[in-house]
N, C-alpha and C positions, 0 to 999 in steps of 0.2 A: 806681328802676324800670328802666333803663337797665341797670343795674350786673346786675340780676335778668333782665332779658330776653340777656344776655350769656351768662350763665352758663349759661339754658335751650338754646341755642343749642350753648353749647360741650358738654352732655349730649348732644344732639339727633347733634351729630356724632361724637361717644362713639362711638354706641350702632352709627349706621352705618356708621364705620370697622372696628367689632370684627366686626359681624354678616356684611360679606359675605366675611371670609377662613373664619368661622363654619361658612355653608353650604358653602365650595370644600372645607373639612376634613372635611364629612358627607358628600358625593360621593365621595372619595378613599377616605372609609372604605370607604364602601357599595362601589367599582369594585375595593377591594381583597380586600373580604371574599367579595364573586362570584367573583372569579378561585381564590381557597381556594376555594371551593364547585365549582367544576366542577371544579377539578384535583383533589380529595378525590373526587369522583366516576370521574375518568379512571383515578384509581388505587384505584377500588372500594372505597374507606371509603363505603359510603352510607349511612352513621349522621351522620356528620361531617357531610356534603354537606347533610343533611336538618335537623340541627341548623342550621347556619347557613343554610339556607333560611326556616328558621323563625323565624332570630331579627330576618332584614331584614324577614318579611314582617310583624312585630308594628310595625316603625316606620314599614315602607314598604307597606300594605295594598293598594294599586293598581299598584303596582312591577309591568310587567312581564317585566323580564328575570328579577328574583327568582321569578317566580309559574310561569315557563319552569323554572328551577334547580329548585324546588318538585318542579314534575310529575316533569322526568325524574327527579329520586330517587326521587320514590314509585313510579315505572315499574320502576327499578332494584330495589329493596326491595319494599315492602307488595304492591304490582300494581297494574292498571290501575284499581280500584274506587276505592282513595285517589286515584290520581291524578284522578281523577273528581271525587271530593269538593276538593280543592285548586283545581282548574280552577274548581267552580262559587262556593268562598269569595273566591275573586279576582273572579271575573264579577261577586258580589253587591255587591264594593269600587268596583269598575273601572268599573262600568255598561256593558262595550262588551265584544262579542265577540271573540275569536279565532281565525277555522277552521282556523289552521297549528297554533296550540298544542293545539286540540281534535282536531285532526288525529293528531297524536303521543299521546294516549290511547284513540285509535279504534284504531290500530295495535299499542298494548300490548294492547288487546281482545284483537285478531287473533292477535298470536302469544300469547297465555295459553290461547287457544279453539285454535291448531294444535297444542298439546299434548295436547288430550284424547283420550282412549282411542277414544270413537267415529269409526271415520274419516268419516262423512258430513260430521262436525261441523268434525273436524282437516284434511280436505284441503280442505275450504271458506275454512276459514280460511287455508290456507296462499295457494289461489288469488289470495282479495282479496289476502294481502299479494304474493303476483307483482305483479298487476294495480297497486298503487300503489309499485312500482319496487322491492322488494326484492329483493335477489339471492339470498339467504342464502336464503328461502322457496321462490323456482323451483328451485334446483338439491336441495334436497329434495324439492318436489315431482318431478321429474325422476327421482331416486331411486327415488320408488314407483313410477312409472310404468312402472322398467327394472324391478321386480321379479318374477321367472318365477313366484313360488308367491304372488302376491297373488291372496286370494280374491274370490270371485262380489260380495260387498259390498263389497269393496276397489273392485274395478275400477268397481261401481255408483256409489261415493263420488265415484269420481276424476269419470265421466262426468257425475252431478251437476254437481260443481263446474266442470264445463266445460273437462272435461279431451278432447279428441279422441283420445288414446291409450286412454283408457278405455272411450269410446264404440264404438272398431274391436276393442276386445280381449272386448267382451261381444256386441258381430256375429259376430265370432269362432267364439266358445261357439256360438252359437247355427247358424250355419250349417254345423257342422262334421261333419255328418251322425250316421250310427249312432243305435243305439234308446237310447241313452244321454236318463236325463229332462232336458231342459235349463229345465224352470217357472222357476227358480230365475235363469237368466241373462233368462231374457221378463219377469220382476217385476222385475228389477233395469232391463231397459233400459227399463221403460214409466216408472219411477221417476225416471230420467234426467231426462224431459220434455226430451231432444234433438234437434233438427230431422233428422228421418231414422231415427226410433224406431219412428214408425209402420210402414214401409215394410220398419225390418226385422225385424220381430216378423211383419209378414202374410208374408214367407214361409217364416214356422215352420207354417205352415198346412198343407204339404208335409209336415214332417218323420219320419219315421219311427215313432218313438216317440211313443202319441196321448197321453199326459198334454201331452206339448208342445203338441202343436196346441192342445188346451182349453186350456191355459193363454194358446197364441198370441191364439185367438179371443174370450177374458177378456179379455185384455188392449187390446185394440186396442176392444171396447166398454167400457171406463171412459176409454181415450185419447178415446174419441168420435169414430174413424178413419173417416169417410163414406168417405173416399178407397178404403179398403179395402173398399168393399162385395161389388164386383167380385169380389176375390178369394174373400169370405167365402160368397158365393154359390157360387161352384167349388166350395165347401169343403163346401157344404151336403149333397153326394153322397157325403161320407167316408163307408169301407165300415162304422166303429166305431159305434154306434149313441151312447155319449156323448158321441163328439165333433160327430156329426150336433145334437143335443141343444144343445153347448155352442153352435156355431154360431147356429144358430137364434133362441137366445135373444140374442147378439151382433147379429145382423138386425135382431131384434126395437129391441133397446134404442138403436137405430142410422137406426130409423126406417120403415126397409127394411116395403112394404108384405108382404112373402112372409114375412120373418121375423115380424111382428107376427102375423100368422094362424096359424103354428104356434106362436106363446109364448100365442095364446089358445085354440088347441086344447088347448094341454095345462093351461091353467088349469082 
């Protein structure tokens, strides 16, 4: 009995001498095999990168520096939609959030979306990535802004996304006098929905050329511009009879008791 509880004893410590140099050799592997992974990444294998991302996360499914290695390859490669999918097969492992690592596929979003053709869509995205410390984004952004021959939706995009250059450059257009139609820059800047949109579309209400003003006074009633009523009423004496018209109906829809009474006269 004795001789047999000895012998259990000397297994017993077998198993716990061999096990914990064991796990220090699984560590060593795993810290070795990361370190491949991002430096195959640093020097843009990201097949490599992503293979051995793959093959820690099959032993290591909660891992997350692995699940980190993971995303940025698929950011680098597939896009941000894998990295997506990766982020949430870890989440489902892990049971616990990440906003830093969620973070860095938010941002693959961003610049996948600043390369699209539509600029509302591209200088939007380029904005957010300014806004969360990109340089590489603002001095593009910066680019378009300097550019002479960006057009009317150019400059709309840029004012969108909350660009002030884009904001002053379609003020611009717009108070720049002559019978030239400017609708096109008073749709662009109501679009904006820029603090000081209102203010400068009412005084296209002036402008020479009356397609502008109908357009100014269109637009300043879907802004829902009360502020400009003042002005819209001046306007209501324009000599053109549809801008008199457009007006009216802007009163109207604006609340303005004068206006309401001519959009029901002419019902």
């Amino acid at each position: 009995m004795i001789q047999r509880f000895k012998a259990g004893c000397a297994v017993c410590a077998l198993i716990l001498l061999t096990a914990a140099p064991l796990g220090a050799q699984q560590a060593e592997t795993r810290e070795r095999l990361l370190a491949q992974g991002w430096s195959a990444l640093a020097a843009g294998r990201i097949a490599a990168a992503a293979v051995t991302a793959a093959r820690l996360l099959k032993t290591s499914p909660r891992d997350h520096d692995t699940a980190s290695l993971a995303v940025a390859a698929d950011l680098a490669g597939p896009g941000p939609v894998a990295a997506l999918d990766t982020y949430e097969r870890w989440l489902t492992a892990s049971q616990r959030e990440d906003p830093f690592l969620l973070e860095e596929v938010g941002a693959g979003v961003l610049r996948t979306l600043s390369r699209a053709d539509e600029p509302r869509i591209g200088f939007a995205a380029l904005a957010a990535l300014g806004r969360f410390g990109a340089a590489a984004a603002r001095e593009r952004l910066a680019s378009v802004e300097e550019d002479p021959n960006l057009s009317v939706e150019g400059e709309a995009a840029l004012a969108e996304a909350g660009s002030p250059v884009g904001f002053e450059r379609l003020r611009t257009r717009i108070s720049a006098g002559g019978r030239q139609d400017k609708s096109r820059a008073i749709a662009a800047l109501k679009m904006s929905k820029q603090p000081g949109a209102a203010s400068a579309i009412a005084e296209a209400l002036k402008d020479p050329a009356p397609p502008s003003r109908i357009a100014a006074a269109t637009a300043l009633a879907e802004l829902n511009a009360t502020d400009a009523i003042p002005q819209l009423r001046a306007a209501a004496a324009d000599p053109e009879p549809s801008v008199r018209g457009a007006v009216q109906i802007a009163l109207g829809l604006l609340g303005d008791p004068e206006g309401r009474s001519a959009v029901d006269s002419l019902a």
